[in-house]
C-alpha positions in Angstrom: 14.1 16.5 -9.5 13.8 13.0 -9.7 15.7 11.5 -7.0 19.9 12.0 -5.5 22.0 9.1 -7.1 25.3 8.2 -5.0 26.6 6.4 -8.3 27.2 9.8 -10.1 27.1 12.1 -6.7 24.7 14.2 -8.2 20.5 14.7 -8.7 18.7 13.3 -11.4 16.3 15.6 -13.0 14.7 15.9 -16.7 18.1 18.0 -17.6 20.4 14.8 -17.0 18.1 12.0 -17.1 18.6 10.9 -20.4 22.3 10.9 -19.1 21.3 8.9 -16.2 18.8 6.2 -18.3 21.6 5.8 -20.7 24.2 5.1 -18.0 22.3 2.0 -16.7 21.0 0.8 -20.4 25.0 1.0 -20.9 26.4 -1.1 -17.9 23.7 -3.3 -17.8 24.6 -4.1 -21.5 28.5 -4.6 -20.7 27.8 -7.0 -17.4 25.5 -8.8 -19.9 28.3 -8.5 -22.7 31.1 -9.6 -20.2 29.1 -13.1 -19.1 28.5 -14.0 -22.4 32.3 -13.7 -22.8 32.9 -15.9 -19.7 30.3 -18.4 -21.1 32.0 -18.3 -24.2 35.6 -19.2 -23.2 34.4 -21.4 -20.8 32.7 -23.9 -23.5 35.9 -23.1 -25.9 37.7 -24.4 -23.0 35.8 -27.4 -22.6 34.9 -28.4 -26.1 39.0 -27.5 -26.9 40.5 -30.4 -25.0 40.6 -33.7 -27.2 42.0 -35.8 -24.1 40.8 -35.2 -20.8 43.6 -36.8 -19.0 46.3 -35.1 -20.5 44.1 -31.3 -20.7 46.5 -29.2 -17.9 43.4 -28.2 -14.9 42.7 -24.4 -14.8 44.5 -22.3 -12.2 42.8 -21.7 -8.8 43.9 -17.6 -10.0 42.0 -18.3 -12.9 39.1 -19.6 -11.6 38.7 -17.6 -8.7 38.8 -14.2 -10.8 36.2 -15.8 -13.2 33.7 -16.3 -10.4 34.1 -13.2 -9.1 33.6 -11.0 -12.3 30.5 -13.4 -13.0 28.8 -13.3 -10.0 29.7 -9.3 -9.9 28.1 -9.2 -13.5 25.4 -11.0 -12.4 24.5 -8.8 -9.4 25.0 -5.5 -11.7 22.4 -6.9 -14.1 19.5 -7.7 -11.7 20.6 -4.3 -9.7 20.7 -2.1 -12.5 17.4 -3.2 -14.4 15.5 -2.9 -10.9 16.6 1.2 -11.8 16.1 0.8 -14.8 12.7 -0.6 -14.7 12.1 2.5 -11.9 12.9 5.4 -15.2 10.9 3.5 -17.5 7.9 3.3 -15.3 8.9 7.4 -14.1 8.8 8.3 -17.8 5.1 6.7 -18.6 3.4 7.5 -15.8 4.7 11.0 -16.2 5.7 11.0 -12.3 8.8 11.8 -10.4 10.2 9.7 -7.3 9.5 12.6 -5.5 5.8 12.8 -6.6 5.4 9.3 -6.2 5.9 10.1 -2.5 3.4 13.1 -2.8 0.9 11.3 -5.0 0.9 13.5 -7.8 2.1 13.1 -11.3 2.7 15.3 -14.2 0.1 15.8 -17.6 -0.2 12.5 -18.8 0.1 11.6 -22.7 1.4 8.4 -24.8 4.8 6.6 -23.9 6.5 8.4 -26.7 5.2 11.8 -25.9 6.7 11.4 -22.0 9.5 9.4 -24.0 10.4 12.8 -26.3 10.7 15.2 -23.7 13.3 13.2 -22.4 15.2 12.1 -25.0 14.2 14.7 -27.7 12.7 14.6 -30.9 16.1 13.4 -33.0 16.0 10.2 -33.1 19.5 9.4 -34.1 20.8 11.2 -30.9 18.7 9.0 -28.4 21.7 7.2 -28.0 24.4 9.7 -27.9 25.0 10.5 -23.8 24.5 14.2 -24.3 21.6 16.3 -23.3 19.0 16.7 -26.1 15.4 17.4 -24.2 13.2 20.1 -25.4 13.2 23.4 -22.3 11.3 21.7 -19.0 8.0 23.2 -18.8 8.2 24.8 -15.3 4.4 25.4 -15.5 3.1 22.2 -16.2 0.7 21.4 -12.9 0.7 18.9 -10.6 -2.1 16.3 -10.7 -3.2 14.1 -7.3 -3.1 11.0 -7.9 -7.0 8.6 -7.5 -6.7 7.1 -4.5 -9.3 4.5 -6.0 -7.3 3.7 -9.4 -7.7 5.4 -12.7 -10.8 3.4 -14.3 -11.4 3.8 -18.2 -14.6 4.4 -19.6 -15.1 0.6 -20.6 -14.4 -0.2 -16.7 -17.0 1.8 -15.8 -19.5 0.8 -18.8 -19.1 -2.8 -17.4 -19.6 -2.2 -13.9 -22.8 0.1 -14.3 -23.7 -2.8 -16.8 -23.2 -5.4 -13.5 -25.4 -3.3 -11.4 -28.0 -3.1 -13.8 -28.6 -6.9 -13.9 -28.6 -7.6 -10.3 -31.0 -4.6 -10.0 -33.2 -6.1 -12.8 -32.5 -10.1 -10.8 -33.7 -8.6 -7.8 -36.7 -7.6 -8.9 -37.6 -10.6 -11.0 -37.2 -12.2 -7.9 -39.3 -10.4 -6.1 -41.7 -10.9 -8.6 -41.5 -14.4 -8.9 -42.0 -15.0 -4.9 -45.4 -12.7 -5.5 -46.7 -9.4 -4.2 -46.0 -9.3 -0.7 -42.4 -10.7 0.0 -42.4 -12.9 3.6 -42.5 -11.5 7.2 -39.6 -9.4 7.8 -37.8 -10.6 11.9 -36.4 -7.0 12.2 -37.9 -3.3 11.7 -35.9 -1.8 8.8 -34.4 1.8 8.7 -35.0 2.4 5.2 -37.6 5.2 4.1 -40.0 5.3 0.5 -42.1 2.8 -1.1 -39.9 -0.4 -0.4 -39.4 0.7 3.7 -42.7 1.2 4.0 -44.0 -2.1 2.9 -41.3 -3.3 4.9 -42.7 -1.9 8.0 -46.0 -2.9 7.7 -44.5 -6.5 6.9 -43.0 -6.1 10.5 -46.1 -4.4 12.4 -48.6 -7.2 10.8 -47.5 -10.5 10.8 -48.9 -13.2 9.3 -52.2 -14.8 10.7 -52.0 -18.1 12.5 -53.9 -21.3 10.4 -56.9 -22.4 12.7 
């Protein structure tokens, strides 16, 4: 299950969501439809009248209706492609609201893989509103989500590429300042070759010019 929708007073699941996605594609494409109507008669209006003075003013009916449908239209576009977005987003990232919530998420594949198991394979009845998703696989596991972000091998190339310089600028520097770095003001914790120089930096300092 996806999530419980009070538009259609019923759950939204792989069974119906291609039912569901196609419902909001649908009546976001008739508010957009139905303002580019009002647009449209309202510069046929305007360019229409050869004499201002004599053109009879609109009805406060009229114009009160036509703001309300367009401001309605208007809220249903930004309100229904926020959802919208959501299923889009659900279907790549293979993840149900419900496992958003519990951080986990589904086998992940392309777009059009997650895409097909939704719609189904036929092309041509992608925008029919009837169901036509392959069987759900009820023993497909669910994955825990990284907590640090999914990194791709060329992330991680470039980072251990990073470290590898400052390592190699930290030496050269040490290298550059000579063989015994200056006197340390604080005994270090650190063990091996580099804590022990450091403590005998700290246990023999530097002898006083006459």
């Amino acid at each position: 299950m996806d999530h419980h929708c009070p538009w259609i007073n019923n759950c939204v699941g792989l069974s119906n969501q291609k039912l569901f996605i196609l419902f909001l594609v649908y009546t976001c494409a008739s508010a957009v439809f139905t303002l580019v109507l009002l647009a449209g008669s309202a510069f046929y209006w305007l360019w229409s009248q050869k004499n201002w003075s004599d053109a009879p003013p609109p009805g406060s009916a009229s114009l009160i209706c036509t703001g309300m449908v367009a401001v309605e239209c208007f809220a249903a576009v930004l309100f229904v492609s926020d959802f919208l977005q959501e299923q889009v987003e659900s279907i790549q990232m293979n993840s149900t609201l419900v496992e958003t919530y519990q951080r986990t998420h589904g086998t992940r594949s392309t777009f059009y893989n997650h895409f097909v198991a939704v719609f189904g394979a036929s092309w041509w009845t992608w925008p029919l509103p009837y169901p036509s998703a392959p069987p759900p696989d009820y023993t497909e596991p669910a994955i825990a989500d990284d907590p640090y972000g999914e990194l791709s091998q060329e992330d991680t190339s470039v980072i251990d590429d990073n470290s590898s310089l400052g390592i190699a600028g930290e030496e050269s520097e040490e290298a550059a300042m000579g063989s015994e770095p200056p006197f340390a003001p604080f005994p270090p914790a650190a063990d091996g070759p580099r804590g022990a120089r450091a403590r005998h930096r700290y246990t023999t300092p530097p002898a006083e010019p006459d």
